[in-house]
LOZA-295103 format. One record per residue (C-alpha): y, x, z negated; residue in three letters. Coordinates in Angstrom, 2 decimals, always signed. Layout:
REM residues N
      c2      c1      c3 residu
       Y       X       Z    ALA
...
***
This chain:
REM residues 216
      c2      c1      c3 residu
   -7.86  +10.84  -28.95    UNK
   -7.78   +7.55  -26.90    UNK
  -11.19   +6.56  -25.81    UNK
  -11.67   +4.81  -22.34    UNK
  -14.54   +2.40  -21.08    UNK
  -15.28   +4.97  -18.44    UNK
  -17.66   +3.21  -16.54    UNK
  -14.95   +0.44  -16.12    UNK
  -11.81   +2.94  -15.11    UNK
  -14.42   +4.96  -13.00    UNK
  -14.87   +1.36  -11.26    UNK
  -11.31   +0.50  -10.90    UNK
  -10.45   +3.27   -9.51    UNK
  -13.53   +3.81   -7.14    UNK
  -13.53   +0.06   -5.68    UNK
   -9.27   -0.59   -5.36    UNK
   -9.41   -0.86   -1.64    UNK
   -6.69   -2.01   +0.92    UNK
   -7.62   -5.59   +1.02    UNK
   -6.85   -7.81   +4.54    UNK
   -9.33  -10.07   +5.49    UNK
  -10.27  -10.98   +1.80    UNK
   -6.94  -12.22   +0.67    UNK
   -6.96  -15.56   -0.40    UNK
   -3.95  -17.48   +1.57    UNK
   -4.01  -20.34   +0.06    UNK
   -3.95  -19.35   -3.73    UNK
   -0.72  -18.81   -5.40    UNK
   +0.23  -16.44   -7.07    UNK
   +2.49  -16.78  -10.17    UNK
   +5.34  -14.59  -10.83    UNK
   +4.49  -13.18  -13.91    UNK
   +1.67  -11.15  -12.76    UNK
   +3.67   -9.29  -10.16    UNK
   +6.37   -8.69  -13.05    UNK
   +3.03   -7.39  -15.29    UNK
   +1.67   -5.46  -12.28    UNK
   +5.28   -3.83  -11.57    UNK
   +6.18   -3.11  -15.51    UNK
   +2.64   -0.91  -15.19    UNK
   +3.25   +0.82  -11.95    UNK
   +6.83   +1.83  -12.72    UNK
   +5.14   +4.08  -15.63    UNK
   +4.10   +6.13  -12.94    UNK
   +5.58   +9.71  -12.82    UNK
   +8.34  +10.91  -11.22    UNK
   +9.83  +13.97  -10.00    UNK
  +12.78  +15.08  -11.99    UNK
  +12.35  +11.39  -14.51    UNK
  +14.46  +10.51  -10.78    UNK
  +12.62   +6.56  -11.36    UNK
  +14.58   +6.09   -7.91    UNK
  +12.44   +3.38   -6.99    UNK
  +12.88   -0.36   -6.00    UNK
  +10.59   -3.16   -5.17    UNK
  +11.55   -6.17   -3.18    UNK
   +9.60   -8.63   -3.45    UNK
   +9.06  -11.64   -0.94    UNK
   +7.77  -14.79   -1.41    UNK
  +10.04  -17.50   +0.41    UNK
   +8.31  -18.29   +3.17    UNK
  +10.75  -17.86   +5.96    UNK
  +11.31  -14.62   +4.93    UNK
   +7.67  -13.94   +5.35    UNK
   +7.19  -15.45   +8.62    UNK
  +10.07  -13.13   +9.63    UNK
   +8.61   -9.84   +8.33    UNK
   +4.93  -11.11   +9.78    UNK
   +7.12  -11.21  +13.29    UNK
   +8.69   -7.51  +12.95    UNK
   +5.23   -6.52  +11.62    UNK
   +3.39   -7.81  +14.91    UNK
   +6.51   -6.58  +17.51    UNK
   +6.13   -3.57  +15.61    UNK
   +1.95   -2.60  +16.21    UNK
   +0.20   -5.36  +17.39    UNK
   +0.00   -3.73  +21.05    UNK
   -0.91   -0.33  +19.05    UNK
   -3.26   -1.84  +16.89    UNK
   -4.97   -3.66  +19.29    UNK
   -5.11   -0.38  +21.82    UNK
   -6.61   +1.13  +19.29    UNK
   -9.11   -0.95  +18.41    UNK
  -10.78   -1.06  +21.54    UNK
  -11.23   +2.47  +21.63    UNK
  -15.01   +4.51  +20.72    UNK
  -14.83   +5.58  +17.17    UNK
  -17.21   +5.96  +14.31    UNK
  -18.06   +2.34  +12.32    UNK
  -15.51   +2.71   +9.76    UNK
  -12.52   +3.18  +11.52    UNK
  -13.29   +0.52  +14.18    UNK
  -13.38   -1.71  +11.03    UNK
   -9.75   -0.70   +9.58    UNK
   -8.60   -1.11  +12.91    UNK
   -9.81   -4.50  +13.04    UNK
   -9.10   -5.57   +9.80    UNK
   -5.62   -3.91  +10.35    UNK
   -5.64   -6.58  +14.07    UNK
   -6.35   -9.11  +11.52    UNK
   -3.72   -8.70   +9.34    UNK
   -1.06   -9.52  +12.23    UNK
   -2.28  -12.76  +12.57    UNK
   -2.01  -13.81   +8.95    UNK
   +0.73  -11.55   +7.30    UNK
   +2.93  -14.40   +7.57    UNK
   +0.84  -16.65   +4.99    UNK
   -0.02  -13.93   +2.84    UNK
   +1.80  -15.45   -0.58    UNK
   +3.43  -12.34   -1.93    UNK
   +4.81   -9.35   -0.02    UNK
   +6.36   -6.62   -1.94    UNK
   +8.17   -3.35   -0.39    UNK
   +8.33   -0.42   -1.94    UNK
  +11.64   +1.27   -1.67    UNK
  +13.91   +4.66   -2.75    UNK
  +17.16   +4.88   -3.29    UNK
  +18.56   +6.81   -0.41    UNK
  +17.68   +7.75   +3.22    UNK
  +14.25   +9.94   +3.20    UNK
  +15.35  +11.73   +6.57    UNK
  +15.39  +15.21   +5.26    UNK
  +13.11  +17.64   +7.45    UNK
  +12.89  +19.87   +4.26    UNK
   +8.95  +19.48   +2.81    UNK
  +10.19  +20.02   -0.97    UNK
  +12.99  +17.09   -0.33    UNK
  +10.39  +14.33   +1.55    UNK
   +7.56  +15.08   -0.94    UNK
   +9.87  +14.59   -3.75    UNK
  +11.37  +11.42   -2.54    UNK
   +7.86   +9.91   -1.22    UNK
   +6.46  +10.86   -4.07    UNK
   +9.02   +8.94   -6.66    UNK
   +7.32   +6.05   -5.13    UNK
   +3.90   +6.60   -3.61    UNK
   +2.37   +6.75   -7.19    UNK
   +3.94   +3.99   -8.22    UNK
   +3.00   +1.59   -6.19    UNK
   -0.94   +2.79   -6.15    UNK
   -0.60   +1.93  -10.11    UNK
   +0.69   -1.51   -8.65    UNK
   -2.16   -1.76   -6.50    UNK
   -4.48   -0.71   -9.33    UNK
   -2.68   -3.07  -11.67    UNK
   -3.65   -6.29   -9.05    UNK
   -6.72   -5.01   -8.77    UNK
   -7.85   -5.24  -12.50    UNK
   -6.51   -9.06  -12.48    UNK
   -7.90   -9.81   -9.08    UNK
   -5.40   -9.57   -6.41    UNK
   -5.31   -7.69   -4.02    UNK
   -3.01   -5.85   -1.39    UNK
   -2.95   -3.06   +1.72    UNK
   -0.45   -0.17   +2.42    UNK
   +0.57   -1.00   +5.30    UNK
   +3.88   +0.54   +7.06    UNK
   +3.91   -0.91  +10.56    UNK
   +6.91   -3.10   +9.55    UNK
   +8.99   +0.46   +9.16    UNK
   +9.27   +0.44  +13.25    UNK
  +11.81   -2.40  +12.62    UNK
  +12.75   -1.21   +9.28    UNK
  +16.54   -2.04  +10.06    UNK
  +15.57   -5.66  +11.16    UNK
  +14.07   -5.81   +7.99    UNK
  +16.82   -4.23   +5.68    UNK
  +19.10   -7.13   +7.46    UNK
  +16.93   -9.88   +6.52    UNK
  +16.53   -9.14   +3.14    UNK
  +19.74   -8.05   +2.35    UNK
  +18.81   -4.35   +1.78    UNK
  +21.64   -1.85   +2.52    UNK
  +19.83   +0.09   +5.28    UNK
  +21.94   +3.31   +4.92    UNK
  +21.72   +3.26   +0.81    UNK
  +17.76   +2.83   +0.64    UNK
  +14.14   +3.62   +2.33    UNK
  +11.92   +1.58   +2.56    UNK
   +8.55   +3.17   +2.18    UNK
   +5.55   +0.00   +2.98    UNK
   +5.05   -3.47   +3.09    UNK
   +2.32   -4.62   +0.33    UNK
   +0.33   -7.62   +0.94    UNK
   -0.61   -9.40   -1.71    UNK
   -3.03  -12.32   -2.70    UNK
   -5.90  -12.85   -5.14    UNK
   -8.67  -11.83   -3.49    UNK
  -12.12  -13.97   -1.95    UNK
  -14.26  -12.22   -4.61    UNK
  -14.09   -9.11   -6.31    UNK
  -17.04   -7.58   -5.44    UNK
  -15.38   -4.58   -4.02    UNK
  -17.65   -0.99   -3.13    UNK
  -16.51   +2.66   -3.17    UNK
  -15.67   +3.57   +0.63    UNK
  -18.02   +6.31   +2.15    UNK
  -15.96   +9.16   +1.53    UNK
  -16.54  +13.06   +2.61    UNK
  -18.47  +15.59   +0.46    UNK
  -15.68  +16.38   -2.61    UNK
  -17.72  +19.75   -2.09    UNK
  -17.23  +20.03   +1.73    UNK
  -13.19  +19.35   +1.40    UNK
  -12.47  +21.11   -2.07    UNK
  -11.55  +24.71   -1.67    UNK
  -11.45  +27.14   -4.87    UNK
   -8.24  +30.14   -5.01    UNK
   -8.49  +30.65   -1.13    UNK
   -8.62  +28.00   +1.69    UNK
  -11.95  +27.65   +3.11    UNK
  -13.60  +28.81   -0.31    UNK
  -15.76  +26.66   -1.38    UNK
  -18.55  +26.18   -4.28    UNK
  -21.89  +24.41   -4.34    UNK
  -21.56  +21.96   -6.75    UNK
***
């Protein structure tokens, strides 16, 4: 039986958080560890062994510029709506940070988009799960994978309101693939990363029947 450092997965996995205003813009970040990072995350499982993904990944820096343009037509105005609005602490912050992000995508050193082969356009629950999820865990292993060599990255998916502008500019054939996010990615300004306050597991678990639950 393998034996893990618990306390140390138990931290990777606790503290891996979508990184924006700690990415480092002016460190760069060498090939090879995104090829590392991506040989881990395409171990990930897929439905039906389907391994239907495909990463682009972006690092000339027109091309960035570009995407950091579609990203802010895109949500700017939404992100910055919502911003302004009353919510609880936390989510003020991700809305910030997210406002952040769409003034500096375009020097972030490394983007990398997650894609499928084919069109995810299906309104049929079994189809979309299985085609978001060929990918989906894939790419957290990715994220895990920077995390544990100190990079970091966000999910975002704001870009995917000009997902055909995209496509063009990078050469992806829009009717042929989906793309699913646009990844960030940067070593990070420290790596003292926290777990996020997070629900009661207890008050959100249910057990046989919805709305069961157990006092753990």
């Amino acid at each position: 039986m393998t034996e893990f450092d618990l306390s140390q997965t138990d931290l990777l996995l606790s503290t891996t958080r979508s990184v924006r205003k700690r990415l480092d813009l002016e460190r760069e970040v060498p090939e090879s560890v995104i090829v590392d990072c991506l040989k881990l995350a395409v171990q990930a499982p897929t439905p039906s062994n389907s391994q239907t993904w495909r990463w682009i990944v972006v690092t000339d820096p027109e091309k960035r510029r570009e995407l950091a343009r579609l990203y802010d037509e895109g949500g700017k105005g939404y992100l910055q709506s919502a911003a302004g609005q009353e919510m609880d602490p936390q989510t003020k912050r991700v809305y910030e940070s997210a406002l952040y992000l769409t003034d500096v995508l375009g020097k972030v050193p490394v983007h990398v988009i997650p894609c499928v082969m084919g069109r995810a356009e299906s309104s049929m629950n079994v189809l979309s799960a299985s085609t978001y999820g060929a990918i989906i865990p894939a790419a957290w292993s990715f994220m895990l994978a920077l995390r544990s060599r100190g990079l970091g990255a966000a999910w975002t998916t704001i870009h995917l309101f000009k997902e055909r502008e995209a496509a063009e500019l990078l050469g992806i054939p829009y009717d042929e693939v989906t793309q699913v996010a646009l990844l960030p990615v940067a070593y990070t300004v420290g790596t003292d990363f926290k777990p996020a306050a997070r629900p009661p597991v207890e008050d959100i678990t249910y057990w046989d029947s919805w709305g069961s639950t157990r006092g753990l």
